[in-house]
N, C-alpha and C positions, 0 to 999 in steps of 0.2 A: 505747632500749628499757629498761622498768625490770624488779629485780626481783620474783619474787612468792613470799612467804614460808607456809611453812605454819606455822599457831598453836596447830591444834588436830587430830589424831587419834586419834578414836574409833571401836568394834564394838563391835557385842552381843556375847554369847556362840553359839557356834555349835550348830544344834541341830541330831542325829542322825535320821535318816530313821525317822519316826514319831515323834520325839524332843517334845521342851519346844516348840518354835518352832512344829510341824506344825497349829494350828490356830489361828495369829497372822495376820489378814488382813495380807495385803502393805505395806497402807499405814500400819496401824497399828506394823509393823515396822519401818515407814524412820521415822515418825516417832518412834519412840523414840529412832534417834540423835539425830535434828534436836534433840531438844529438850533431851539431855542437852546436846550438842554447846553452849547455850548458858545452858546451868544452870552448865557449869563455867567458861566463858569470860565475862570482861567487856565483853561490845560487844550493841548493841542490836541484834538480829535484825533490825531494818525495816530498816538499812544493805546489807542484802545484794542485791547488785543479779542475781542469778541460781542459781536449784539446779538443779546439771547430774546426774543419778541415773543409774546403767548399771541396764539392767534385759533378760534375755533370755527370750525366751516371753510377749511383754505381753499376752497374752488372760485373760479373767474378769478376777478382781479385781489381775492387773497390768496392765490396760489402762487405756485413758484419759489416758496422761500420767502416769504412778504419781508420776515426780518431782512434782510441780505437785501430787498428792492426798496424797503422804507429808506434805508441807509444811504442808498446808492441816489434815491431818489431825492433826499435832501442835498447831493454835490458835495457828499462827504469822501475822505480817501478811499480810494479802490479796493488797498490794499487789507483793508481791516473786512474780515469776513462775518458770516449773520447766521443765524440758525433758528429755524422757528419751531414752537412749546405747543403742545395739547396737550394739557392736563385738563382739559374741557373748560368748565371756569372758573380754572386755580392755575391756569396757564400762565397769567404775566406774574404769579407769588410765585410759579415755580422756576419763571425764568429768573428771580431775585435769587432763590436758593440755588440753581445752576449757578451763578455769578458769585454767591458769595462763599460757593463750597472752589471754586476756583482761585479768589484770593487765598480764603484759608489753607489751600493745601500747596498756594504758592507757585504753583501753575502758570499764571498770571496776576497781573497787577492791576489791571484797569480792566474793566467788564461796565458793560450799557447794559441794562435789562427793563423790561417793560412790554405792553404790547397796544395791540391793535387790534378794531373791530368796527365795520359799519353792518350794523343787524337792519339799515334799509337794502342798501344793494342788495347782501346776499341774507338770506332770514333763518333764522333759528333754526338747526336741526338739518337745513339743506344737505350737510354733507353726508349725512345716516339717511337722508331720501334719495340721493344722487341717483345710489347701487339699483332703484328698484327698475329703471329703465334696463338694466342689463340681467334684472329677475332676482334682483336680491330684495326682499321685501324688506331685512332690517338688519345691522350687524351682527346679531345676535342668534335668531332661531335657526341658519341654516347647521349650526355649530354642535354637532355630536354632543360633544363634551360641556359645551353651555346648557344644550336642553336635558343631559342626564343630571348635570348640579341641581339648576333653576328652572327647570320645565319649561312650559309654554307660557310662563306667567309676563304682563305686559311693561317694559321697563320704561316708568314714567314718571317724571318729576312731578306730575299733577297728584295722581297718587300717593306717592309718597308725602307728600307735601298735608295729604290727609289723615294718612297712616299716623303721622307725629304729630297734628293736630289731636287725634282719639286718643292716642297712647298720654300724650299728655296733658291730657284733659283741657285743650286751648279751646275756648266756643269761637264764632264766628263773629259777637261782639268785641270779645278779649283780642283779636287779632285784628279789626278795624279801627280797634281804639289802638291799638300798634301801630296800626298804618297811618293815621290821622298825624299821632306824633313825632311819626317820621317827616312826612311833609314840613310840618311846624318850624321840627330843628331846624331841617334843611333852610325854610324861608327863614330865619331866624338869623344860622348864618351867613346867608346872602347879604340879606341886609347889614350885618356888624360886619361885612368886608373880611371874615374868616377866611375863604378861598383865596383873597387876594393875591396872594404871593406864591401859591401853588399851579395857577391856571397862568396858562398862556395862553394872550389869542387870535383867535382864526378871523383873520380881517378886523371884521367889526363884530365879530363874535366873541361875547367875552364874559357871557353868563350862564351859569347851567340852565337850560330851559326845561328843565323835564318838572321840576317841584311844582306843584299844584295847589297854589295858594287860595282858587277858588270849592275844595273839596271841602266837603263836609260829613259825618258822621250818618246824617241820613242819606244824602246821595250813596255813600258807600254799603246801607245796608238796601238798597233797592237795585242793586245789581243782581243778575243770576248768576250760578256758579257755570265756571268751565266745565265741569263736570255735572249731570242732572243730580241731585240727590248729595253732593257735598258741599261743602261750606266755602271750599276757595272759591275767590273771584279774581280780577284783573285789583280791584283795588288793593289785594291784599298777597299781590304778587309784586317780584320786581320787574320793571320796564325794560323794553326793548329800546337799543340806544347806542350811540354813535359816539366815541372817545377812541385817542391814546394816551400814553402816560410812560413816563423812561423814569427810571432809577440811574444816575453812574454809584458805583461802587468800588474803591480805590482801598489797595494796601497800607500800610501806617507808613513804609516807603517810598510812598509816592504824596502822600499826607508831607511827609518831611519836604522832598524834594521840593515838594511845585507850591509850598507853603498851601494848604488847604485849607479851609475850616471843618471839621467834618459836624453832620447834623446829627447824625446818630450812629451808636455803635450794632452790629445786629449779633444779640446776646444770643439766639439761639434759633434753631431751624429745623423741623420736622416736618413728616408725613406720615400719615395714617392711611388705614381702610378699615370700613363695617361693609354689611351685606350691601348688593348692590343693588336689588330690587328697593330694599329703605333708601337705599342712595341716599339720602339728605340728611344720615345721621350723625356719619363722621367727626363734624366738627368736637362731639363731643367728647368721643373717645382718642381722639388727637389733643383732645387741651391736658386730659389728665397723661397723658405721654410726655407732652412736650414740661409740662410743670414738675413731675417725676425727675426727667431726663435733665432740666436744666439747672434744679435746683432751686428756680425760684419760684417763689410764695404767691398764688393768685391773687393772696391780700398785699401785694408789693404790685401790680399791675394796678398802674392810676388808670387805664384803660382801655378799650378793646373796639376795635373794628371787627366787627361779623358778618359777612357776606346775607343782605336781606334778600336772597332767592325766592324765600316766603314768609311772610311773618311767622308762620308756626316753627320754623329752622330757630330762628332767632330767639325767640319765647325759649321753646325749649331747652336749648342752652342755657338760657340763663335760669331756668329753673333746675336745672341739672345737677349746673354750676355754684347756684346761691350767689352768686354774684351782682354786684348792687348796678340796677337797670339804668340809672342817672348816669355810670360811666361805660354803656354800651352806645355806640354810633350816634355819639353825641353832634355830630353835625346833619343828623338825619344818613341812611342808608340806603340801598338802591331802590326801595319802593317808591322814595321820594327822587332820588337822584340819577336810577338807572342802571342799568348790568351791562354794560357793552363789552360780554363774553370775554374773549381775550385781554380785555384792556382791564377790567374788575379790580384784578388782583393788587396791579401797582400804582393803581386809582386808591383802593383802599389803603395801600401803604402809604401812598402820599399825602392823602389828608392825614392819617394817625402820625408824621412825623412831625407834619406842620403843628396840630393839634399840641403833642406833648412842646414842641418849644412855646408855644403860646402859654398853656398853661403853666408851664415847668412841670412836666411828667416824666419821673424818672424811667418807669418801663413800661412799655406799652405791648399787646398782645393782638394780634392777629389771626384769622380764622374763617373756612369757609367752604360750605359742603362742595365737593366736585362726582362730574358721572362718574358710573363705577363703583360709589359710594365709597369716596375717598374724600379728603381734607388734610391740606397744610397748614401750620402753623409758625408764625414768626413772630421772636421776640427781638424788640428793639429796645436798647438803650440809648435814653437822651445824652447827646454830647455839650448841648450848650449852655 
């Protein structure tokens, strides 16, 4: 089994609901990575034998294949073919492990993976609403065998998102003082020019606009919950939000040939499932899998990107875990910066790569609830 090197991690800048991005067709949005992805890189796009895209909600203009149209859409080769990921939103982490279980098993040499998402045009959830015009009220109750496992019970990330707030005992303070410090990081590293070299951008857009440097602690506790009688709110949820982001991922064979640098090596790749009504709880029982499975030491991870879905996702885990909270989404996480569903996954890989070459982080960890109550996990080692 060989391995498979990342060479290149790129994102747009992330755009705010109604923001910069909100009236960028989808496809013209993934291909503006694509094409930065080899404006900055030395190898010829026609080598690429597959673009793997997460993308979630593919109706209207993200249907079709969006992988296969983002590509086509940037005036790249014909000839190299696309395929698009729902892993819900672990979709563009799981187009990384589609790519990098394809070098590894030598398959292929050259794989693109990443994805795409405008949560203006088409909004959360659209595609589980589609069906009810045609009388399906939800993917789930018409299902024999779904409602003999899991009853009539209601499958929601709101809920759950409270479920592991109670269970682990996170108040409503303890998760806005989360969410306050998310923003911070974020504006933190806006300001010291951390993204710099990760974002490409879109005209004259060229900053994340979602971090919210004028919130504050009380603003945050004067919100209502989404829910009457629980503790979430929007502050303390991640944002709806408009990005793409590519990974290429290349052989040690083509490393040689085409003289490459590689950024990081990817030590290791898993996925999990928990119940799927908790849906959000995955991430934890995927870390001790993947730490098990790989052999390496959690206290050997300099750090972790965790998918912030909800602050109590993220708390939890690291209470779980015992794992020291200073090197969790140290650039701030999607409550400050956003979830644009399909694009999430290789957004989060891309800043965790940038991050460890900045600081000199030899391995860095990965991680991130998805529907279904599933989570991937990737571990990367630093090349440079």
């Amino acid at each position: 089994m060989q391995d498979a090197y990342i060479v290149s991690a790129l994102r747009t800048p992330i755009g705010k609901k109604k923001g910069s991005l909100s009236n960028m067709h989808p496809a013209d949005l993934g291909a503006a990575i694509l094409s930065a992805t080899f404006d900055k890189i030395n190898l010829d796009p026609g080598l690429v034998e597959d673009v793997i895209f997460g993308c979630v909600d593919t109706v209207g203009p993200q249907a079709g294949d969006i992988a296969r149209t983002c590509w086509l859409a940037a005036g790249l080769p014909e000839h190299v073919p696309g395929t698009t990921v729902d892993r819900q939103c672990g979709s563009s982490q799981q187009a990384v492990h589609f790519a990098t279980q394809a070098i590894m098993s030598g398959t292929a040499d050259v794989v693109i993976a990443g994805g795409v998402q405008n949560m203006n045009m088409i909004p959360i959830s659209y595609a589980m609403l589609a069906g009810q015009a045609l009388g399906f009220d939800d993917p789930f109750s018409g299902s024999i065998g779904w409602v003999k496992r899991y009853g009539t019970q209601e499958v929601s990330q709101f809920n759950s998102a409270q479920m592991i707030a109670e269970k682990w005992k996170i108040s409503r303070a303890e998760m806005e003082s989360f969410a306050f410090d998310s923003h911070q990081k974020a504006m933190r590293a806006i300001k010291a020019n951390h993204f710099a070299d990760e974002i490409v951008p879109i005209g004259d857009f060229h900053t994340d606009e979602t971090p919210r440097a004028e919130t504050s602690l009380e603003k945050m506790a004067s919100l209502n919950p989404i829910i009457e009688g629980h503790d979430i709110t929007a502050a303390i949820s991640s944002q709806n939000a408009d990005a793409s982001s590519a990974i290429l991922i290349v052989s040690e064979k083509i490393l040689k040939e085409h003289n490459l640098t590689p950024l990081a090596r990817v030590a290791h790749i898993s996925v999990r499932a928990d119940d799927p009504i908790w849906m959000l709880t995955a991430p934890m029982p995927a870390t001790e899998y993947a730490i098990k499975k790989s052999g390496i030491s959690l206290n050997d991870i300099g750090i972790v990107e965790i998918n912030e879905a909800f602050a109590s996702v993220a708390m939890a885990w690291q209470k779980e875990m015992q794992y020291p909270m200073d090197q969790i989404n140290v650039n701030g996480g999607a409550i400050a910066l956003g979830h644009p569903l399909g694009a999430t996954g290789a957004r989060l890989m891309t800043t965790m790569i940038h991050s460890m070459k900045r600081d000199n982080i030899r391995y860095g960890l990965q991680t991130m609830c998805e529907g279904g109550g599933q989570a991937n996990v990737t571990i990367l080692e630093n090349c440079s």
